[in-house]
N, C-alpha and C positions, 0 to 999 in steps of 0.2 A: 298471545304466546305462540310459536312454531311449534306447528307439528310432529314429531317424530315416531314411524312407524317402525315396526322389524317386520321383515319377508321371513315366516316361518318355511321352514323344511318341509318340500311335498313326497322325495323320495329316500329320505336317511339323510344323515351328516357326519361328517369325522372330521378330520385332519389333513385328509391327503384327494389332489384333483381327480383321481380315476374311480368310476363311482360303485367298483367292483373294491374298492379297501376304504369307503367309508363305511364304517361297520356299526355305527347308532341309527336308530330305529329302523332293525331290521331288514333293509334291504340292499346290504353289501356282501349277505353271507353271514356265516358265525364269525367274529372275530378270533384271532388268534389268542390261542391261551398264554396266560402271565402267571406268575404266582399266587398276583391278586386275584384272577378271575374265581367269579362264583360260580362254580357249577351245580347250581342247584335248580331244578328247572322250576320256570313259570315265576322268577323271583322279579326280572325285570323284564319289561316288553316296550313296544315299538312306540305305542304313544306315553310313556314313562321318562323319553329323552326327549319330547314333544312339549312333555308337560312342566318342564324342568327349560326349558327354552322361554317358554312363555314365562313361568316363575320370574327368570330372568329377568324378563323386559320390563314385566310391572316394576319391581325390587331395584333394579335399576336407572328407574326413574324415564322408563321410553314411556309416550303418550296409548301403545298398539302395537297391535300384531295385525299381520296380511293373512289371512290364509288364502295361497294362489291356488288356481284354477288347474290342473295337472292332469288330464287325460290316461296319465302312466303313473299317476303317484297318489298316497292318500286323497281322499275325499273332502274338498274343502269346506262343505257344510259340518261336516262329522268336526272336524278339528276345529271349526271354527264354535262348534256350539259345546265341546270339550274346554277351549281356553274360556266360553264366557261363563265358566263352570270352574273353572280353574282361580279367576280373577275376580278382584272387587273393585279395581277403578279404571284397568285400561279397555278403549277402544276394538274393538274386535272387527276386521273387513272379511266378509267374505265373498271372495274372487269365483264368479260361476257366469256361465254362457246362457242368453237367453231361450236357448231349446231345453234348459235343464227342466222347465215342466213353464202352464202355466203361469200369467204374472198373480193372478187371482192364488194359488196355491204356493209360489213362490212367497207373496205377504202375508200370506197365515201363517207360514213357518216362520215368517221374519216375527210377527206379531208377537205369537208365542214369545222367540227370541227374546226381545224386547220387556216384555212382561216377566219374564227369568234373572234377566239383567241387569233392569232399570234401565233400559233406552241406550247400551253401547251396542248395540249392533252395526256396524255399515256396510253397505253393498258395495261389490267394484265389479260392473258388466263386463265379460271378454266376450267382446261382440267380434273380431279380427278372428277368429281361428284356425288352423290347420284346414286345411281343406279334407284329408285324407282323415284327420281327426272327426270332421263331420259328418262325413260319409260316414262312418264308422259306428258314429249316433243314431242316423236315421237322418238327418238332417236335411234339405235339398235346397236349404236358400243361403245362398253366394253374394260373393259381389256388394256391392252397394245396396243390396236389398235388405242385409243383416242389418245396415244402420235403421235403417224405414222401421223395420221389425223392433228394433230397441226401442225405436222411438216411440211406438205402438205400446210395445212393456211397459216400460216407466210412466206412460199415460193412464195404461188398465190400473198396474198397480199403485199410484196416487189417487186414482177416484174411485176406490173401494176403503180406502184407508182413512180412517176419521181420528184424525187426533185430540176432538174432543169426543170425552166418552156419550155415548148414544147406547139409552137401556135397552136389554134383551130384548127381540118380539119373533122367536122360533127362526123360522129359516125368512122370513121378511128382513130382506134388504137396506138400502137408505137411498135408492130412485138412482142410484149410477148408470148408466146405459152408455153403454161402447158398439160402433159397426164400422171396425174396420179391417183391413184387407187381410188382417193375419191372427186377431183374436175379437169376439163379439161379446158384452157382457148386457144382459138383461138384468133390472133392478139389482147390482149388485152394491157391497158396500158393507163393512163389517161395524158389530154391534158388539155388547156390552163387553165380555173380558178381551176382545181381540179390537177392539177399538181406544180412544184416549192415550195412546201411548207417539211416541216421537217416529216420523218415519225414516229409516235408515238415511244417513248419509248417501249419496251416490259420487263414487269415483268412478271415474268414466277415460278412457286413453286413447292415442292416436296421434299422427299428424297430417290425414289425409284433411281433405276437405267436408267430406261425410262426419267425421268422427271429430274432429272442431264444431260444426255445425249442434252434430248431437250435444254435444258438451254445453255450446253454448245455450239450448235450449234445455236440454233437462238435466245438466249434472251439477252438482254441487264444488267436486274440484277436478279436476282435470291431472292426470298424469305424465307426464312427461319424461323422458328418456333422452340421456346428452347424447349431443351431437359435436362432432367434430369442428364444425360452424358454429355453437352455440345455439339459444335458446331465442333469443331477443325477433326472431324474426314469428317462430313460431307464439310466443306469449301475446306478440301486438296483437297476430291475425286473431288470439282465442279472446284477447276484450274487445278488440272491433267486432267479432261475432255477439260476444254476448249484448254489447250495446246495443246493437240492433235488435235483440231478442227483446230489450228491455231489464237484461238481467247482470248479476254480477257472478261471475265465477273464479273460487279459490284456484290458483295454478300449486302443484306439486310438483316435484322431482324424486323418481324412485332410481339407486345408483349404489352399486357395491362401494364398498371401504376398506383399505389395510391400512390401518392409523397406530403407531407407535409413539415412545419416549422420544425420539429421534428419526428424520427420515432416514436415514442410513439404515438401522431396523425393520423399517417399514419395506424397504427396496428389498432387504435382506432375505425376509418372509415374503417378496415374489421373486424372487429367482430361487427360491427354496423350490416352491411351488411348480414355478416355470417349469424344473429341470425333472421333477416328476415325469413331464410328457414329452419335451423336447430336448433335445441334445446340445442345438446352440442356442445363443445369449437371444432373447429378445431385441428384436430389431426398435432402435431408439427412436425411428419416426413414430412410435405407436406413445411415446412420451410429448402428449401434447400441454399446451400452457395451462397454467396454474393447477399442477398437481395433480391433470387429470391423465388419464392411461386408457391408451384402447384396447389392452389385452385382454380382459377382464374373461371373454368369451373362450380363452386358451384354457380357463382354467378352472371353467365347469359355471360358469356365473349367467344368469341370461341375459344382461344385461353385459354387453362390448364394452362399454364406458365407465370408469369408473374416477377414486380416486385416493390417493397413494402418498401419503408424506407422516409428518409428525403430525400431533393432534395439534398443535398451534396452525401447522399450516393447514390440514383437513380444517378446521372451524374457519381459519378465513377465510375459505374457501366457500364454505355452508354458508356462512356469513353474508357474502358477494352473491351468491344465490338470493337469499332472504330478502338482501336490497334491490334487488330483479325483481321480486315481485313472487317471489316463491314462497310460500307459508307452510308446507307439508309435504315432508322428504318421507320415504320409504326406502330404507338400509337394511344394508343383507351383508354379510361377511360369516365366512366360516374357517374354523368350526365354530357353530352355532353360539353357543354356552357361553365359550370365553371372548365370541366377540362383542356378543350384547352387554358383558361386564367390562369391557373396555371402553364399550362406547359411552357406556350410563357414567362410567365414574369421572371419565379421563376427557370426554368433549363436551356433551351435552351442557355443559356450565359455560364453557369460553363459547359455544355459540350462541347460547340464550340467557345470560346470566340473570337478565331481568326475572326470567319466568323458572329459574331452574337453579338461583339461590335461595337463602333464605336472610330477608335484613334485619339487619343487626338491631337489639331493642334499643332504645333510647333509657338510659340511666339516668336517674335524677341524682 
């Protein structure tokens, strides 16, 4: 069955592209008063239209939530271990940089995780970061060296992780031993309630040559971001890598959406948008083939590429992906709430209908 994820909100959501008048969770300001509003203080708060998003996605039949990685915006641990608190069957990633601590302390907290949740945890490393964001951390490794470093992470924390359970014996280890350039682990290896559970998924992104590599050696699926070329060149190099590894890795697609009854609708609600920030018409070479649109970045999305039609035409679109060789999309549209209810009701069935109907019994 395809995957289906939703990009939660790291700094508020609403309605409108300037992120000074989206005014849900908190960080647009007070919104403007209506009749409706409550004034009553302390009655709704910032992770309240957080937790009411996730609602969503489970209820609407998405597979998972993102919590992304935001330097300037909530805390993707904190939200991410709120929704697996919130949910009973979807998927939970959270999106964190390998300086955020420790790999060894990193899977305790996952462990835990895991142990809370019954095993939907997964990890997505933002190993690529801002540079001025790193510095900012403490951070001093650049360059090509952040992948060596992940690769290091993901190494420490799978050889302290025992998925089968191993009983308590005090702070005695299970003989892990790591000596490498960036973390050392003597006898490490975790035991009785932090051991026997699943180790997180990893999503892993890029399309350098570093960050294919990584993928191919330690990630589980791989993220990808459309390109105006397409994907086809980038997919071959990530299973020619993994062959070589020895390995097989899931390829995903993470990519905004404005899917409507009709594309005329859908066009409709981006030139609504558009005209928020800009005075003229968007420039129609940004209208590239099957449905996709480059604007996406005009109007607050991180993701340039997206895509733009009726839900017939968004799923065959999804569709032609999935036949690519893509199992696991990561969507985002806003405002948050009612996009995640558009998407559960009104596509998720035309692109997966095997895995996202229900068949009909057989009558005798």
């Amino acid at each position: 069955m395809t995957e289906f994820l939703w990009r939660l909100p790291s700094r508020g959501d609403g309605r409108h592209v300037r992120p000074e008048t989206r005014h849900r969770g908190g960080f647009g300001g007070p919104p403007p008063r209506t009749p409706a509003t409550d004034v009553r203080p302390g009655r709704f708060g910032p992770f309240d239209d957080l937790h009411q998003i996730i609602d969503a996605a489970e209820l609407s039949g998405l597979d998972g939530v993102l919590a992304p990685y935001d330097p300037a915006g909530e805390e993707s641990w904190i939200v991410a271990g709120g929704a697996l608190r919130a949910t009973r069957y979807g998927r939970v990633v959270v999106e964190f940089q390998p300086a955020f601590g420790t790999p060894v302390y990193a899977a305790k907290i996952s462990a835990t995780l895991q142990q809370l949740s019954h095993g939907r945890l997964g990890w997505r490393l933002a190993v690529d970061t801002d540079a001025d964001d790193a510095r900012t951390r403490g951070d001093r490794v650049a360059g090509d060296d952040r992948y060596a470093r992940a690769a290091e992470f993901l190494t420490v924390a799978r050889g302290v992780w025992n998925e089968t359970p191993v009983p308590g014996a005090g702070f005695k280890g299970t003989g892990f031993e790591f000596d490498g350039e960036y973390y050392d682990v003597i006898d490490g290896g975790f035991r009785g309630i932090l051991s026997g559970l699943p180790f997180p998924t990893v999503y892993l992104s890029g399309t350098s040559a570093p960050a294919l590599e990584l993928s191919a050696r330690h990630g589980d699926v791989h993220l990808f971001t459309e390109t105006a070329d397409g994907l086809d060149a980038a997919l071959a190099e990530l299973g020619e890598r993994a062959a070589a590894a020895g390995r097989s890795v899931r390829a995903g697609l993470e990519l905004p959406i404005i899917a409507r009854e009709t594309e005329a609708e859908a066009w409709a609600r981006v030139h609504r948008q558009w005209h928020e920030v800009h005075d003229e018409t968007p420039s129609g070479a940004w209208a590239l083939s099957g449905n996709r649109w480059a604007g996406f970045g005009e109007l607050g999305y991180s993701q340039p590429i997206g895509l733009v039609g009726s839900y017939e035409q968004v799923a065959e679109r999804l569709s032609a992906y999935r036949d690519a060789g893509i199992d696991s999309f990561v969507l985002v549209g806003h405002p948050q709430i009612e996009e995640v209810h558009r998407t559960g009701e009104h596509l998720l069935h035309l692109v997966d209908p095997a895995g996202r109907t229900l068949a009909q019994e057989a009558t005798v």
